[in-house]
C-alpha positions in Angstrom: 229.2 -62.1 178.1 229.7 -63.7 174.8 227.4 -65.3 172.7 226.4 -68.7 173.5 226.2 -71.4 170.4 223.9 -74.2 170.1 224.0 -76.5 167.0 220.7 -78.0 166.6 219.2 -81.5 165.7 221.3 -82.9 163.1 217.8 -83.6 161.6 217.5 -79.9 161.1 218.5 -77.4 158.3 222.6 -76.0 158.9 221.4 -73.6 161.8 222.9 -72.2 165.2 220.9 -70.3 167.6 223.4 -68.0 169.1 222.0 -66.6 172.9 223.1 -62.7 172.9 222.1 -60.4 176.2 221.2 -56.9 175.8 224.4 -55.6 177.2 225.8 -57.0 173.8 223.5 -55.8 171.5 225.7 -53.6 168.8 224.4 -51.1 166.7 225.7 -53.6 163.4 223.5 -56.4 165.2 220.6 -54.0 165.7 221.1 -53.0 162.1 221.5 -56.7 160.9 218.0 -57.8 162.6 216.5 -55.0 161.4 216.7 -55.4 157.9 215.7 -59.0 158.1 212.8 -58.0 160.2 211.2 -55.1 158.0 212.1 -57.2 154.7 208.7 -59.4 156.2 207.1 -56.1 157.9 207.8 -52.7 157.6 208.9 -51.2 160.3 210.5 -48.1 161.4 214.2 -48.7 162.8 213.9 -46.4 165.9 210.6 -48.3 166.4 212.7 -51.7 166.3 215.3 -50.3 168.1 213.3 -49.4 171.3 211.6 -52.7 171.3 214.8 -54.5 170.8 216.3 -52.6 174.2 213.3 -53.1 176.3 214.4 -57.4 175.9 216.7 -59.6 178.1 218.1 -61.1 175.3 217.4 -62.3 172.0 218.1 -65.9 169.9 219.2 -65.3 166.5 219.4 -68.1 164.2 222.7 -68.3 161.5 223.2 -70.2 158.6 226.2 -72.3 159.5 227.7 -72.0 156.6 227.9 -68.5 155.5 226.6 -67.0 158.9 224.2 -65.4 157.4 221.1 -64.4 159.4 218.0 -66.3 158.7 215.7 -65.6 162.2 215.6 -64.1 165.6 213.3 -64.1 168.7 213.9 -61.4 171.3 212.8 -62.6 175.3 212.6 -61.6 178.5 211.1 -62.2 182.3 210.5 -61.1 185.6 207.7 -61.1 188.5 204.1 -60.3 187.6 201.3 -59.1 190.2 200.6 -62.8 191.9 201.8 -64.7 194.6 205.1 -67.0 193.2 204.5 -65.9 189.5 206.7 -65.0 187.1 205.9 -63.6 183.5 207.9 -64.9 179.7 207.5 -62.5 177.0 207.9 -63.6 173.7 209.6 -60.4 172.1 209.5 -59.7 168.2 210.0 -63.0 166.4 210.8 -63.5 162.1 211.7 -66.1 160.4 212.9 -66.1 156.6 210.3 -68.2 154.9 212.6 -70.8 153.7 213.8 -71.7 157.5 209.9 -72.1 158.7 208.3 -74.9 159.6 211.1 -76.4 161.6 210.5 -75.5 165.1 213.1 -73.0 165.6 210.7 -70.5 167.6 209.2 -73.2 169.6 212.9 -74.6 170.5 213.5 -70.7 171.5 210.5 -70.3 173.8 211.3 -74.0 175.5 215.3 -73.2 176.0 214.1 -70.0 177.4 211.5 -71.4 179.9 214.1 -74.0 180.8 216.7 -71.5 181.7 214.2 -69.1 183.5 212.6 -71.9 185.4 215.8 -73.5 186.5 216.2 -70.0 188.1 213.3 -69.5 189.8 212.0 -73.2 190.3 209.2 -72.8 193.0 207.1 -70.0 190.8 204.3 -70.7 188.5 205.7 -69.2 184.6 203.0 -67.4 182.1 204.0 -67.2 179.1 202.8 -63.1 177.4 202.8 -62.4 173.8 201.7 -59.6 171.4 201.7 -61.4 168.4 201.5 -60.9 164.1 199.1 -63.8 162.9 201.4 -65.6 161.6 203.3 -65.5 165.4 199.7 -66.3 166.8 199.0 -69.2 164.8 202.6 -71.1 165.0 202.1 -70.8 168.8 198.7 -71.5 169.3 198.4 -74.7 167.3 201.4 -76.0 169.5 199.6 -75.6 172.7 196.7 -77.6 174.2 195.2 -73.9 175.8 195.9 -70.6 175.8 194.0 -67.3 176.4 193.3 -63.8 174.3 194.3 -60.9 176.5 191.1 -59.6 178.3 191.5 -55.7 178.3 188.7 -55.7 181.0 189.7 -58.3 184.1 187.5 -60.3 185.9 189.4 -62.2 188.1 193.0 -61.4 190.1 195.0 -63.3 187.7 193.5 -61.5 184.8 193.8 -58.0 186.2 197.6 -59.3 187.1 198.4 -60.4 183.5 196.3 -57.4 182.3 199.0 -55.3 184.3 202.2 -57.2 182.6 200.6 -56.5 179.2 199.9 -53.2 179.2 203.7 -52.2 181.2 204.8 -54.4 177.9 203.0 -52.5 175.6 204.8 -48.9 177.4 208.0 -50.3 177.2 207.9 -50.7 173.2 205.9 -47.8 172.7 202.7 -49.6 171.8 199.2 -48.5 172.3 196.3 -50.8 173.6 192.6 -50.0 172.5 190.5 -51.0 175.6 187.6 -51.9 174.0 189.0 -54.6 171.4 192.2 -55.3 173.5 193.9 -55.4 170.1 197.8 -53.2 170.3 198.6 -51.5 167.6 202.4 -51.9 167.2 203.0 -49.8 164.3 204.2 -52.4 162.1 202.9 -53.5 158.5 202.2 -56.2 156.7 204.0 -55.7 153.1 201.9 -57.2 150.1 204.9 -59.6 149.3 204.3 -61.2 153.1 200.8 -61.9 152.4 201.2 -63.4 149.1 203.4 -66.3 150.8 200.1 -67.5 152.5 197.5 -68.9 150.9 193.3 -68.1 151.3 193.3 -72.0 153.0 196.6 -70.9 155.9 193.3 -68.4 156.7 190.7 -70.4 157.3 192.6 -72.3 160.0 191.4 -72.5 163.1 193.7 -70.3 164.8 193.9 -67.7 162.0 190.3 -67.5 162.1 190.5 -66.6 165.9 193.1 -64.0 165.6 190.6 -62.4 162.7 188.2 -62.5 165.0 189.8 -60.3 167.4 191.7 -58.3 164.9 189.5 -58.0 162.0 191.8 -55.6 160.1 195.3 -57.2 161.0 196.3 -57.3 157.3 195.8 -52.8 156.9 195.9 -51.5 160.9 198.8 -52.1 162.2 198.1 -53.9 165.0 198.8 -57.2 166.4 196.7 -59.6 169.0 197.9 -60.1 173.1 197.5 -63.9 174.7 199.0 -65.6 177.1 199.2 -69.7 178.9 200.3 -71.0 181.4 203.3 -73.5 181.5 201.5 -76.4 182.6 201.8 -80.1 182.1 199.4 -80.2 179.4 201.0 -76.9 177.7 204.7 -78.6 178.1 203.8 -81.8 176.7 202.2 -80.2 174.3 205.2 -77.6 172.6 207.5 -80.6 173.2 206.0 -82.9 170.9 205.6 -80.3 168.5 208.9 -78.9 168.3 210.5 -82.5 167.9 207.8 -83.3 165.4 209.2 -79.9 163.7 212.8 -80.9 164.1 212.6 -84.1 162.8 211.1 -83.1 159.7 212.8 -83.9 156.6 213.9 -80.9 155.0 215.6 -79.7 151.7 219.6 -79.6 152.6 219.7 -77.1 150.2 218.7 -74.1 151.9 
């Protein structure tokens, strides 16, 4: 299957989102995402490696002009453990710094949804994600609700998306503490990542939730679980915030 090109907004930076499936993931690709990915947090390359395989597919965002790679998210989806559900998992997601702020994930996760629903139109599609703060707080603040991942269930629905996170977690080798519910995904914050954000991006509301949960995100190596629901509310919600994105002026010289 070859790679599928989109050309974005012409409001947007010089960017395609090329669509690849797992069956055409190369080593060179693997290689290529890699070292954009562990430039931002180190990370082992086996480690990345066996997360990158346990995906559908991933979008990777080029620089039209020189082709260069400047992002990638990794997805996938099948049936969880309730009646017409089916499960999105937002995969391992970087973005350069110079090419955030534009939406790019949030046009990812909506084509994705699209394409999934369109598939399977009569289910009801969560949306699962084990998430860096940085991940976390882009999401959240597009949504009107979401949910941290409950590592002890109280209802069916819970102990079903419980299920789907902690299969998740086995396929990329993570490990789940079942008293915090935080994973830790063996992947580091470097110091140079952290300097980018300043004390204020912190004390947002979001990044004060994730802290909450994950006290020692920026030392232990672990990352955060939540999940929503596609709903009306949730929809309208990443819409308006990825065309807000989009529309953006930005500097045509990156």
């Amino acid at each position: 299957m070859l790679p599928h090109l989109l050309r974005l907004s012409r409001h947007t930076p010089p960017v395609l989102m090329e669509t690849i499936p797992r069956e055409a993931f190369s080593p060179g690709l693997l290689r290529e995402l890699h070292a954009l990915a562990n430039n931002l947090m180190a990370e082992d390359e086996e480690h990345f490696r066996v997360h990158a395989l346990s995906n559908d597919l991933v979008h990777v965002f080029r620089r039209r002009d020189t082709r260069a790679v400047v992002g990638f998210q990794f997805w996938k989806a099948g049936p969880i453990g309730l009646p017409r559900a089916r499960a999105i998992y937002g995969g391992k997601l970087r973005i350069q710094p110079a090419f955030r702020q534009r939406g790019l994930h949030l046009l990812s996760g909506l084509t994705f949804f699209f394409q999934d629903k369109l598939q399977h139109p009569l289910s009801r599609h969560y949306r699962l994600s084990i998430a860096s703060p940085f991940g976390f707080v882009s999401i959240t603040e597009a949504l009107a609700r979401y949910h941290p991942f409950q590592p002890r269930a109280r209802t069916l629905e819970e102990q079903a998306l419980r299920d789907a996170f902690l299969a998740l977690a086995r396929e990329s080798d993570f490990q789940v503490d079942e008293e915090s519910g935080v994973f830790f995904v063996g992947i580091f914050m470097t110091p140079e990542t952290l300097g980018r954000y300043p004390p204020a991006y912190f004390g947002r509301p979001s990044a004060r939730a994730y802290a909450a949960i994950n006290p020692d995100f920026r030392t232990n190596g672990s990352y955060v679980g939540f999940w929503f629901r596609f709903t009306p509310d949730n929809l309208a919600a990443l819409t308006r915030t990825t065309v807000r994105k989009m529309l953006r002026r930005q500097d045509a010289s990156v």
